[in-house]
C-alpha positions as CSV (number, residue, x, y, z in Angstrom):
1,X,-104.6,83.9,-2.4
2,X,-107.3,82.3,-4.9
3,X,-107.7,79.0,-4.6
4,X,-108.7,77.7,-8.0
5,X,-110.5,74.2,-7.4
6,X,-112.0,72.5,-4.9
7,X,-109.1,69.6,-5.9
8,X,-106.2,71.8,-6.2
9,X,-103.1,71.1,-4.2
10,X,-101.6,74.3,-5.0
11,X,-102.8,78.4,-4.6
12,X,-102.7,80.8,-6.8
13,X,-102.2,84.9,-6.5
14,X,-105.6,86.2,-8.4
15,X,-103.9,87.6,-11.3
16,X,-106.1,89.5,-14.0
17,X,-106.8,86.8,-16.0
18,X,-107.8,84.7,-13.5
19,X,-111.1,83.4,-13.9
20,X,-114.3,83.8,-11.5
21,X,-113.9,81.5,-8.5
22,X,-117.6,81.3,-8.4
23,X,-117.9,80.5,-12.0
24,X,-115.3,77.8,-11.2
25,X,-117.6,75.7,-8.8
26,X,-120.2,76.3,-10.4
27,X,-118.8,73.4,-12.9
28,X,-120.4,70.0,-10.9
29,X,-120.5,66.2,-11.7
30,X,-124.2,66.3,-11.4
31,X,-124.8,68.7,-14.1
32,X,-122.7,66.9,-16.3
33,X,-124.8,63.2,-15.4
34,X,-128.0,64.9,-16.1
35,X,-127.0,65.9,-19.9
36,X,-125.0,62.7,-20.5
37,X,-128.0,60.8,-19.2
38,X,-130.9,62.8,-21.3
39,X,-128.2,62.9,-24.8
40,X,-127.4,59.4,-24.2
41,X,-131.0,57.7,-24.0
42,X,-132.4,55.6,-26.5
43,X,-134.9,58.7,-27.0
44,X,-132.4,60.1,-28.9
45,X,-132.0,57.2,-31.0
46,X,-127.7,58.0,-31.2
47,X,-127.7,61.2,-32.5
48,X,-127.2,60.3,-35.8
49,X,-127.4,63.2,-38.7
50,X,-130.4,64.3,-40.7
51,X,-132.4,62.1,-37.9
52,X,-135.3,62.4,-35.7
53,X,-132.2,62.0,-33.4
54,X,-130.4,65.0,-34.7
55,X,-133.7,66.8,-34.1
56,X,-134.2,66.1,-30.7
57,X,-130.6,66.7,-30.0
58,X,-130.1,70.5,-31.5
59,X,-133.8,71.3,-29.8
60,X,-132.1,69.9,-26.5
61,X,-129.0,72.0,-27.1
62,X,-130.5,74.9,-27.7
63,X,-133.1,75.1,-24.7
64,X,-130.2,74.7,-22.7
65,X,-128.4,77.5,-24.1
66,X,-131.2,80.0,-24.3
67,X,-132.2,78.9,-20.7
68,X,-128.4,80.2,-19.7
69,X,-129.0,83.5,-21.4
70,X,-126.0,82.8,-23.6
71,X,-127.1,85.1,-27.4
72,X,-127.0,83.1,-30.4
73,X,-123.9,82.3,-32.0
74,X,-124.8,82.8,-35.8
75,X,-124.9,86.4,-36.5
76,X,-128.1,85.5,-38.7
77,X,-129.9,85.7,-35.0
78,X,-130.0,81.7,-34.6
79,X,-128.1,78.7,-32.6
80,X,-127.4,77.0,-35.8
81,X,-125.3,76.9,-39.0
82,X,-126.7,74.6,-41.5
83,X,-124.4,72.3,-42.9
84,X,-125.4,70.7,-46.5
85,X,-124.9,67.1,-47.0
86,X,-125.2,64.3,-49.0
87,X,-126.5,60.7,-47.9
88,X,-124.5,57.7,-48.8
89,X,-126.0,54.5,-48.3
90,X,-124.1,52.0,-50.4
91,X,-125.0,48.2,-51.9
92,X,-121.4,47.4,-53.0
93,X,-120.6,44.1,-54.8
94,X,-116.2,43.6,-54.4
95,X,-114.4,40.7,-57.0
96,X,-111.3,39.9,-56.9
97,X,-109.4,37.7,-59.8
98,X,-106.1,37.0,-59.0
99,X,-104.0,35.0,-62.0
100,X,-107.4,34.1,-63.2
101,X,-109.1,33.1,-59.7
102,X,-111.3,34.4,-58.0
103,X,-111.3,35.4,-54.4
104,X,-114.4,35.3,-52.7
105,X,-115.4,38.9,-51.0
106,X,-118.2,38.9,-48.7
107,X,-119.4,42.5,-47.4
108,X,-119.0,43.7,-45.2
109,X,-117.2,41.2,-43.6
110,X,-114.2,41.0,-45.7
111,X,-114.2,44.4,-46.7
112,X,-116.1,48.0,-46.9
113,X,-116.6,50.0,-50.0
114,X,-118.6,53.0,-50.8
115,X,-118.5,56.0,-53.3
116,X,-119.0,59.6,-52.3
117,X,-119.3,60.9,-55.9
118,X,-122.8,61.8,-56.1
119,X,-124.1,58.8,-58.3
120,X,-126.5,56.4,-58.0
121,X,-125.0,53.7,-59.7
122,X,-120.9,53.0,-60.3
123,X,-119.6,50.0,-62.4
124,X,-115.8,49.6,-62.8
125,X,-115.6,46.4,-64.3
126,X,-111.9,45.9,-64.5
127,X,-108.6,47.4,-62.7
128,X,-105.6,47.1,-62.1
129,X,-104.6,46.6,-58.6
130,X,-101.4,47.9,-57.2
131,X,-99.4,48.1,-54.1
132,X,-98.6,51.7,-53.3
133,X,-96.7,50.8,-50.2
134,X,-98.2,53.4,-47.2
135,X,-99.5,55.6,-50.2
136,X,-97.5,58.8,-49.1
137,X,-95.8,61.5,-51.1
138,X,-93.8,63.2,-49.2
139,X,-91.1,65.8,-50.6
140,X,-89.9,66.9,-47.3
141,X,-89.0,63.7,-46.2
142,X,-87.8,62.2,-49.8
143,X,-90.5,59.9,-49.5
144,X,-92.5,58.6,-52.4
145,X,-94.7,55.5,-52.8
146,X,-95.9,56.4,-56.1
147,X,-92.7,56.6,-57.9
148,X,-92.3,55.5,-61.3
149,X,-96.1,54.6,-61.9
150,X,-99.1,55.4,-63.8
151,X,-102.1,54.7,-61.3
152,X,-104.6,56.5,-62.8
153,X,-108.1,54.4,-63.4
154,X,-106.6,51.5,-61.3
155,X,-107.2,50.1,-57.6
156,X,-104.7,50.8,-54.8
157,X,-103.9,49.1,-52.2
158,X,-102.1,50.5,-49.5
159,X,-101.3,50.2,-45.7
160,X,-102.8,52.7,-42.4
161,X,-100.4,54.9,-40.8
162,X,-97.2,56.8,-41.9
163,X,-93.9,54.1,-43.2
164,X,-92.4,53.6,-39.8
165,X,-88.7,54.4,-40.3
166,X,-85.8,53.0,-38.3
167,X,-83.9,55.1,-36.3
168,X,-80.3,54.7,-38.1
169,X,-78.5,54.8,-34.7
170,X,-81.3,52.8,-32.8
171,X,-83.3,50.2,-34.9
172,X,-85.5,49.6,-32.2
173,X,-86.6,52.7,-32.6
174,X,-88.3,54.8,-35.1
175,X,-86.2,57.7,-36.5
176,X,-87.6,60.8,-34.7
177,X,-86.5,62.9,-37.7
178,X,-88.7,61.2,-40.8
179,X,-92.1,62.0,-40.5
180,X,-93.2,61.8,-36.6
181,X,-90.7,59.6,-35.5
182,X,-93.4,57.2,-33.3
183,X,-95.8,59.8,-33.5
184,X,-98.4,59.7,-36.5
185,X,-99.1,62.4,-39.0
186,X,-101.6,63.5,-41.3
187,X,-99.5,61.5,-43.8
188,X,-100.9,58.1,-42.1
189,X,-104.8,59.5,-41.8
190,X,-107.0,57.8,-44.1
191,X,-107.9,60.8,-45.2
192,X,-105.2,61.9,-46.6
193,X,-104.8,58.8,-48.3
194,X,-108.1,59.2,-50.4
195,X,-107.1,62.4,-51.1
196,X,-103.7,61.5,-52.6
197,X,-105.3,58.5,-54.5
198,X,-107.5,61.2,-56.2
199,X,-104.8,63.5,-56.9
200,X,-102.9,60.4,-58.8
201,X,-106.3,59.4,-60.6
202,X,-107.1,55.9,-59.0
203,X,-110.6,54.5,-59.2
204,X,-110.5,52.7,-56.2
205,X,-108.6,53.1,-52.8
206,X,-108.5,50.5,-50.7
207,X,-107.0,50.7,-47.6
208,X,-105.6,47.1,-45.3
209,X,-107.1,47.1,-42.1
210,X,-104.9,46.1,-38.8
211,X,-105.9,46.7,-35.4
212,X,-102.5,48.2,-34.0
213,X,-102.1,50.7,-36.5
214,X,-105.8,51.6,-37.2
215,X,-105.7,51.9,-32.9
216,X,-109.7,50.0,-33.5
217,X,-110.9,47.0,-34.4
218,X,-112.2,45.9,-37.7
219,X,-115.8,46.1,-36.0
220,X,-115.4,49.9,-35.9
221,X,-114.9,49.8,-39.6
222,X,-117.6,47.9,-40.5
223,X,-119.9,49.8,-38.3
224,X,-118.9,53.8,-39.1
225,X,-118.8,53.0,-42.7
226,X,-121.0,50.0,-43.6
227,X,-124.3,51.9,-43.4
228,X,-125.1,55.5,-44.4
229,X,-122.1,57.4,-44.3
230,X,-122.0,61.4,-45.5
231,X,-119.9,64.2,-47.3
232,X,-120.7,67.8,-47.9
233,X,-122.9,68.7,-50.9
234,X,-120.9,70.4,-53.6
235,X,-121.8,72.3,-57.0
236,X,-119.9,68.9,-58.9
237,X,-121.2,66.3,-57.2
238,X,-117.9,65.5,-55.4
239,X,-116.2,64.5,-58.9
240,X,-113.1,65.4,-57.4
241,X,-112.6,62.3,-55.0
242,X,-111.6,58.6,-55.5
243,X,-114.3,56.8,-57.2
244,X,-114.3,54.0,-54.4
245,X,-112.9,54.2,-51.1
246,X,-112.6,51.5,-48.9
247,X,-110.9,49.0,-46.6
248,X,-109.5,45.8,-46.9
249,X,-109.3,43.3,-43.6
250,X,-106.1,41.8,-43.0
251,X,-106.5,38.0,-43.7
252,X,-108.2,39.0,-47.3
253,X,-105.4,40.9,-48.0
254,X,-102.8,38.1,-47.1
255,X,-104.7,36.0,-49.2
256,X,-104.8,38.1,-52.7
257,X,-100.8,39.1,-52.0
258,X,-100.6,35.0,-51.7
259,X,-102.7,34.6,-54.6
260,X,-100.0,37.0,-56.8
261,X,-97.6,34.8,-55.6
262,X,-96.5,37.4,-53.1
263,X,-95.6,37.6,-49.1
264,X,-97.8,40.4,-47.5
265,X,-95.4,40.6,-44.4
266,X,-92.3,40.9,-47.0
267,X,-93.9,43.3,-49.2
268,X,-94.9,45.6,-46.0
269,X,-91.2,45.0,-44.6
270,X,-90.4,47.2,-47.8
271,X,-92.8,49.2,-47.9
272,X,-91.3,51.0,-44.9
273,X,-88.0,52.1,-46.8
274,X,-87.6,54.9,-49.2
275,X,-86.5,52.4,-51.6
276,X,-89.9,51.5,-51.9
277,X,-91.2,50.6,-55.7
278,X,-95.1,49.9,-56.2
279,X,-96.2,46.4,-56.8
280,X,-98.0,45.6,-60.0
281,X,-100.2,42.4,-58.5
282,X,-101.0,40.1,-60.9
283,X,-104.5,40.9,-60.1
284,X,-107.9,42.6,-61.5
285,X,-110.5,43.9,-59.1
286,X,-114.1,45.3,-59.9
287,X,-116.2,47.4,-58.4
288,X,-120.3,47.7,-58.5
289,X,-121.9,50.0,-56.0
290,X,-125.3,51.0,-56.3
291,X,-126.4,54.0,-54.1
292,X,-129.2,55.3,-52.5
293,X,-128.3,59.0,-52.6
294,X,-130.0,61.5,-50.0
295,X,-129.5,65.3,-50.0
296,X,-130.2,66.9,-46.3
297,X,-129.1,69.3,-44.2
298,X,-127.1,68.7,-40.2
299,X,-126.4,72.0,-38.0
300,X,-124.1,72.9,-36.0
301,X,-124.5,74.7,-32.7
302,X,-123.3,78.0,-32.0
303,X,-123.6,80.4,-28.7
304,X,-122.1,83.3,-27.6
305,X,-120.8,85.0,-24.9
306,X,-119.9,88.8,-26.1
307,X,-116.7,90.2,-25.4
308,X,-116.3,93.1,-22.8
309,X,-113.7,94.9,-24.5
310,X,-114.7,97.5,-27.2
311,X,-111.0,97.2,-28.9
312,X,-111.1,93.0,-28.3
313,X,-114.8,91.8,-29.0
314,X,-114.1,91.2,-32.4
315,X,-111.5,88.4,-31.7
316,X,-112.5,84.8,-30.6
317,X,-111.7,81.7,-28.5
318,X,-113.9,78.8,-29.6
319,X,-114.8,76.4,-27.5
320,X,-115.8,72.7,-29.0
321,X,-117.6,69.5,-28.9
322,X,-119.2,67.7,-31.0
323,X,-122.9,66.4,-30.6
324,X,-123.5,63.5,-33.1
325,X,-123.0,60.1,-32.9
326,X,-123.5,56.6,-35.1
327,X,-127.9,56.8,-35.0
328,X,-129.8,53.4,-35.1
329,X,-129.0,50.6,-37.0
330,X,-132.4,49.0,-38.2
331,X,-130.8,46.6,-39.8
332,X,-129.6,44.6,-36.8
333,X,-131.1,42.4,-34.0
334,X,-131.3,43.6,-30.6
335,X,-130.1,46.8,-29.5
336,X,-129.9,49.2,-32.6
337,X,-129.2,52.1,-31.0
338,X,-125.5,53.4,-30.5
339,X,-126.4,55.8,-27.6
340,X,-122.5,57.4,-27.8
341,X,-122.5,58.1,-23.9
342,X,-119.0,58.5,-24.0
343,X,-118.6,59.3,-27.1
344,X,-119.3,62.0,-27.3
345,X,-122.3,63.0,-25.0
346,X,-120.1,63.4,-22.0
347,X,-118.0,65.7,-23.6
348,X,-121.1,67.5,-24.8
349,X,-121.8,67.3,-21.4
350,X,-119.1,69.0,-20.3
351,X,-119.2,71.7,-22.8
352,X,-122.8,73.0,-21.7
353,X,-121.5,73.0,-18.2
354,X,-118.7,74.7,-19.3
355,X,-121.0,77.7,-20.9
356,X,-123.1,78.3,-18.5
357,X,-120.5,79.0,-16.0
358,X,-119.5,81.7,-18.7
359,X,-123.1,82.9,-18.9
360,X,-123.1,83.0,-15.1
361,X,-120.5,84.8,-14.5
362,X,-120.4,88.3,-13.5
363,X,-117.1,89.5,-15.1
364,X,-116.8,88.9,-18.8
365,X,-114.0,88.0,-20.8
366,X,-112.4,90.6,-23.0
367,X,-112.8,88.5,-25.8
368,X,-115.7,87.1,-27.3
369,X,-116.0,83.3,-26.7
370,X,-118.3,81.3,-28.9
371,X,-119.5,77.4,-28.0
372,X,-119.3,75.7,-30.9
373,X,-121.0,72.0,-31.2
374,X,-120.3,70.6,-34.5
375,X,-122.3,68.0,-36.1
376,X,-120.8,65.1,-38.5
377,X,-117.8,64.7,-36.7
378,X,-118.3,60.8,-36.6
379,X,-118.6,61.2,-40.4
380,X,-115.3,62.6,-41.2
381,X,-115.4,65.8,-39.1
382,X,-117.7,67.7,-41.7
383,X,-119.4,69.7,-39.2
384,X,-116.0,71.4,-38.5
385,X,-114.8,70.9,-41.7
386,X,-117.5,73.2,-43.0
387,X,-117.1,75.8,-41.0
388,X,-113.7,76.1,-41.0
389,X,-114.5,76.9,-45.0
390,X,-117.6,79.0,-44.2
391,X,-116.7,80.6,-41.0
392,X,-119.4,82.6,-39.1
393,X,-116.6,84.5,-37.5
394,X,-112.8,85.4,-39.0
395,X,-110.5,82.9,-38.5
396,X,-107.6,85.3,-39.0
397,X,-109.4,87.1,-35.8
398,X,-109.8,83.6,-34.2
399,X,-107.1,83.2,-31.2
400,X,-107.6,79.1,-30.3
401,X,-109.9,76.4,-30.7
402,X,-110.2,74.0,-27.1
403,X,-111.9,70.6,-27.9
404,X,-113.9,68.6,-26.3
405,X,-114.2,64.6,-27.8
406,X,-114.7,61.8,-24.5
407,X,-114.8,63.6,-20.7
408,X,-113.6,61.5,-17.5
409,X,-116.3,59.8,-16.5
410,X,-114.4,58.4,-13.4
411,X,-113.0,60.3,-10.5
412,X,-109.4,62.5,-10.3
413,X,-106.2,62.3,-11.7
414,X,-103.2,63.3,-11.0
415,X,-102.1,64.4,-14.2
416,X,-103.7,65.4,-17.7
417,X,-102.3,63.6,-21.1
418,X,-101.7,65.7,-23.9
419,X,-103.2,64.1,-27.5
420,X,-100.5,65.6,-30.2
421,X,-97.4,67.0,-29.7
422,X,-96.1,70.1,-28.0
423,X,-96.3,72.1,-30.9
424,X,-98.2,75.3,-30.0
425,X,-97.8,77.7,-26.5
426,X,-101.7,76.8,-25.5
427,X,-99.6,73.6,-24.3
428,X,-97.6,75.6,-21.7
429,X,-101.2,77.4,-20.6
430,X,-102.6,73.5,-20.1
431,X,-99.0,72.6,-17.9
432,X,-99.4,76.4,-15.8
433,X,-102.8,75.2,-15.1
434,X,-102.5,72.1,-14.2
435,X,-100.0,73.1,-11.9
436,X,-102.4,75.5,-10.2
437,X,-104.1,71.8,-9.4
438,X,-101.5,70.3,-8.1
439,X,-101.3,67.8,-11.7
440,X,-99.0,66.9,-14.3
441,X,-99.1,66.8,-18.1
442,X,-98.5,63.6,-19.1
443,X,-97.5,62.7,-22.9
444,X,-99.5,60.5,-25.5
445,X,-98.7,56.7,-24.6
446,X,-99.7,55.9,-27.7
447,X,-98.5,58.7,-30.1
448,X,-98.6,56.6,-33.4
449,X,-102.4,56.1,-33.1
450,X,-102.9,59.8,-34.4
451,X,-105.4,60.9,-32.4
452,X,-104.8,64.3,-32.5
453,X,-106.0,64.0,-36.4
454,X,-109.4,62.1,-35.4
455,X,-111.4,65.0,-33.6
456,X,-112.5,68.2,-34.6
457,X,-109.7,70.3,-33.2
458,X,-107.7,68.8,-36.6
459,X,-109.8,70.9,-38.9
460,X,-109.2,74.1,-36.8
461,X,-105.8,73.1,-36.8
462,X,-105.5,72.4,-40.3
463,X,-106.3,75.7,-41.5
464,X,-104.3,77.9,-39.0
465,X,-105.9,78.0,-36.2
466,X,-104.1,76.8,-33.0
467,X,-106.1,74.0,-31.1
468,X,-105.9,71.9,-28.4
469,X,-107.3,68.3,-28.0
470,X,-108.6,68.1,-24.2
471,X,-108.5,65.0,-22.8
472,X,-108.0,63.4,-18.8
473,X,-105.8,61.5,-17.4
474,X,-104.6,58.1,-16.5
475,X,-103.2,58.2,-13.4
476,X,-106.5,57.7,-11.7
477,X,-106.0,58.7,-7.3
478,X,-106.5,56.0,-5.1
479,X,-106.5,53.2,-7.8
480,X,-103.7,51.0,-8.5
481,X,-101.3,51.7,-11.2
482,X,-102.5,50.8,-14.9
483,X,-106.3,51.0,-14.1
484,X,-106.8,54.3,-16.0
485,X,-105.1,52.4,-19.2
486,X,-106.9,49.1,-18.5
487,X,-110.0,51.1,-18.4
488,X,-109.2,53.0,-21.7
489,X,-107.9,49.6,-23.6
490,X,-111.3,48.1,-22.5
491,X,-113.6,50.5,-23.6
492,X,-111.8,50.6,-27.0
493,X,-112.3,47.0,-27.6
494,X,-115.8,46.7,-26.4
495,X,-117.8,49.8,-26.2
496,X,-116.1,52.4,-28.9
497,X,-118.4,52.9,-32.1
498,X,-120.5,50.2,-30.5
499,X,-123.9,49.9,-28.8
500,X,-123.0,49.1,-25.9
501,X,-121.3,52.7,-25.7
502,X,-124.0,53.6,-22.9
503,X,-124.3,55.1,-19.2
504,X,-122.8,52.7,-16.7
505,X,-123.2,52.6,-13.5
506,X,-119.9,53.7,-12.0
507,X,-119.5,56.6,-13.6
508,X,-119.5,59.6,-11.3
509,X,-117.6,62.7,-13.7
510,X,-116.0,63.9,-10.6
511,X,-112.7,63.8,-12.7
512,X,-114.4,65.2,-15.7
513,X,-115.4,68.2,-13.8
514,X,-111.5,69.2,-13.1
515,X,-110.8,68.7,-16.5
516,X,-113.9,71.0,-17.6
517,X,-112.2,73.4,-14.9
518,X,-108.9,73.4,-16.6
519,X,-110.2,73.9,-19.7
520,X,-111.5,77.2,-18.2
521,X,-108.9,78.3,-16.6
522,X,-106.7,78.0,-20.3
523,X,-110.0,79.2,-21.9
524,X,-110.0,82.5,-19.4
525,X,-106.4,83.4,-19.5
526,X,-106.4,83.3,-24.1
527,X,-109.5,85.6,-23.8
528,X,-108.3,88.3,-21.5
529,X,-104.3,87.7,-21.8
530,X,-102.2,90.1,-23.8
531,X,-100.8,87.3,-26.5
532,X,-101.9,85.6,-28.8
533,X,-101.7,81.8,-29.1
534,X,-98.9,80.9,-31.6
535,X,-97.8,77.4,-33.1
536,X,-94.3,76.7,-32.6
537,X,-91.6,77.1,-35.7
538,X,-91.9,73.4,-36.3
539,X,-95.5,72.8,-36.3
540,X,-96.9,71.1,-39.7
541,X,-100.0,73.9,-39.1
542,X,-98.0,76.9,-38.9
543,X,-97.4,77.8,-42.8
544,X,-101.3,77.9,-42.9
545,X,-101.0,80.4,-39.9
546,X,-98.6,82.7,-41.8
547,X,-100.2,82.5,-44.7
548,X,-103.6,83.2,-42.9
549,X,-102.1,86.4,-41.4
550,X,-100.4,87.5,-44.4
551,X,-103.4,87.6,-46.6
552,X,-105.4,89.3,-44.2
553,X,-102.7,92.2,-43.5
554,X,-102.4,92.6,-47.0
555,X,-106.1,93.1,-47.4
556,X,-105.8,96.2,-44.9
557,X,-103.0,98.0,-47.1
């Protein structure tokens, strides 16, 4: 009998694919402190991208992998994959006129608006404003908030999140089979918002900001987007995407609607039902953004740990994390610095604790596992995005991704909480493990939030590849029932995207340790184990799976 962790409640027969006890241990709170503490110093000045703090913070990442013996992950001999970029930093000027009055619009406190078409300068002096509901098209679900409309060179407005649906037989409930039910889909991600909006030709997209849906306060908005923000380079200077994208706050939205002699709570009310027309406001909105453009570079950060088997090397299990976070902020008084301890040093942390107890290990996985630390992820998960689109290794040949966004910082828990749904089997590996630790899996509390589309598992996910979000617990051992929740709710409303996201005195990473350990243990079994992962018939990222492996066994006839 093996037994797996120090914590575990339960033993375990060693089986095959059972990792390396020593390996195992070798994962310890005190590792994890020292990296949170050095990534999460002011030295580092945030880890912003195309920074001094970017610099510091791939040189740091790199020393630490060579000094494991881990090879580089780019097969062009280096840690690194440069990622080309464009810097955005945006002087917008907003107006409003509703029935010939204007609405004041003071940025970015009313509202945030930037362009990522490669321009210096973008004038759109007049346009049309319309309500487009949630802004979804949605064939599957006969859903379509564009219906009967012409949008193209106007301004949209539109609402976060999917429509939430009534359940016909419970309407207290939302109806599980319309989009997610209370769970979010890509549907409600601002992303994929813009991206409609581009599709239908709108200059602007703006979308309303509420705390509840958006799962962060306005503060978040103002301070991920306000500033520099950053999109790939591409050969057309981005000409494909909305002119303007933006957000709206709540009470300036309730007072255009007002102004159109309209009631935002009415107009949302519908907005929720197929039935659902778009709303021609009686309104005119300009835009004038000038930009001070930036071309650059951010990398990512790739190791290796070759696979043992001749026949299986060539297949992959990626490990990830991302290492960037919001930089300094000149432009305010006091601290300028958001240090990202938690987000996402810690789990940056973890991930370097989690390959050298790879490298250290005797006994190799058949498979070849590669620890992957994109950059840009607090910029619209680019860092992934871009690789997933220029991938140093097959994707077709690539089993799972396991990500890493916000470790434990506090002790044990006696269960693990899923971010997503159970939509692919490397859910059943996480339950199986955490049974080995005497744990649970608990499910998302908060589903419609749409975590699971936030972190850099979603672009993994998005083309094919089945991934998992990791993330702890809440049932924290030996504290009273709700403190894991309390402690989550108040670091969302006073540390998250802020500066005051920095190393506090309590934390100790004892719990973020088992959670590294599990993370193995899943890690371990889809590297040696004799099956593939596979998304479940009624995933939304399956059909790019099929399609994935159809192309590539068609290449081989």
């Amino acid at each position: 009998m093996l037994r797996l962790l120090p914590c575990a409640l339960l033993a375990a027969p060693v089986l095959f694919a059972a990792p390396p006890e020593a390996a195992m241990k070798s994962i310890t709170a005190a590792e994890i402190l020292r990296h949170v503490r050095v990534l999460s110093a002011d030295e580092f000045e945030g880890r912003g991208p195309a920074t001094t703090g970017e610099e510091k913070t791939i040189a740091y990442l790199t020393t630490q992998l060579q000094a494991m013996g881990l090879p580089p992950g780019n097969p062009d001999g280096t840690y690194v994959q440069d990622v080309p970029i464009v810097g955005f930093t945006p002087s917008p000027e907003v107006n409003f006129t509703v029935r010939e009055k204007q609405i004041a619009m003071t940025f970015p406190n009313d509202y945030v608006a930037y362009t990522h078409q490669v321009k210096a300068s973008l004038n759109l002096a007049s346009t049309a404003v319309v309500f487009v509901g949630y802004g979804v098209v949605a064939p599957e679900f006969g859903w379509d908030d564009y219906k009967g409309i012409d949008v193209r060179g106007k301004t949209v407005l539109m609402l976060i999140n999917d429509p939430p649906v009534p359940d016909p037989q419970d309407p207290a409930k939302l109806d599980p089979n319309t989009f997610g039910g209370k769970a979010m889909t890509y549907y409600g991600r601002w992303t994929y918002k813009y991206e409609m909006a581009a599709r239908k030709g709108a200059a602007a997209c703006l979308i309303v900001h509420e705390t509840g849906p958006a799962a962060y306060p306005y503060a978040v908005v103002i301070n991920s987007n306000s500033r520099e923000t950053f999109d790939i380079a591409s050969l057309d200077g981005n000409a494909g995407v909305v002119p303007v994208q933006g957000w709206l706050t709540l009470d300036k939205t309730i007072e255009i609607f007002a102004a159109a002699g309209k009631d935002y709570w009415a107009e949302k009310k519908i907005a929720a039902t197929r039935d659902f027309k778009p709303v021609a406001l009686d309104a005119k909105a300009g835009f004038k953004i000038q930009t001070v453009l930036r071309n650059s570079k951010s990398r990512n950060v790739v190791a290796l740990v070759p696979g043992s088997d001749p026949k299986l090397k060539d297949e992959y299990l990626i490990y990830s994390a991302h290492w960037d976070h919001l930089g300094r902020d000149l432009t305010k008084d006091g601290d300028q610095i958001y240090n990202g301890a938690a987000d996402n040093a810690s789990g940056t942390a973890g991930m370097l604790a989690l390959a050298r107890a790879y490298a250290s290990s005797p006994v190799k996985p058949k498979r070849s596992v590669i620890f992957f630390f994109p950059a840009l992820e607090e910029k619209g998960l680019l860092g992934s995005k871009f690789y997933a689109s220029n991938p140093l290794y097959p994707l077709e040949k690539t089993l799972a991704n396991l990500n890493q966004d916000g470790l434990n910082p506090y002790g044990p828990t006696s269960d693990s909480r899923l971010v997503g749904s159970d939509d692919s089997t490397i859910v059943g590996l996480l339950k199986e493990k955490l049974a080995l630790q005497g744990r649970t899996m608990s499910y998302d509390a908060k589903p419609e939030n749409g975590s699971y589309y936030r972190s850099d598992q979603f672009e993994f996910a998005k083309v094919g590849v089945p991934a998992l979000h990791g993330v702890h617990g809440v049932e924290f051992i030996g504290k009273p029932e709700g403190w894991g929740i309390r402690m989550s709710d108040e670091y969302i409303a006073n540390r998250y995207h802020k500066v005051t996201d920095e190393m506090q005195p309590d934390w100790t990473f004892e719990g973020g340790v088992t959670d590294i350990q599990t993370h193995f243990m899943i890690g371990w079994e889809i590297a040696n184990g004799d099956t593939w992962p596979q998304w479940k018939a009624t995933s939304e990222f399956k059909p790019a799976r099929d399609a994935m492996m159809a192309k590539s066994a068609a290449a081989k006839q």
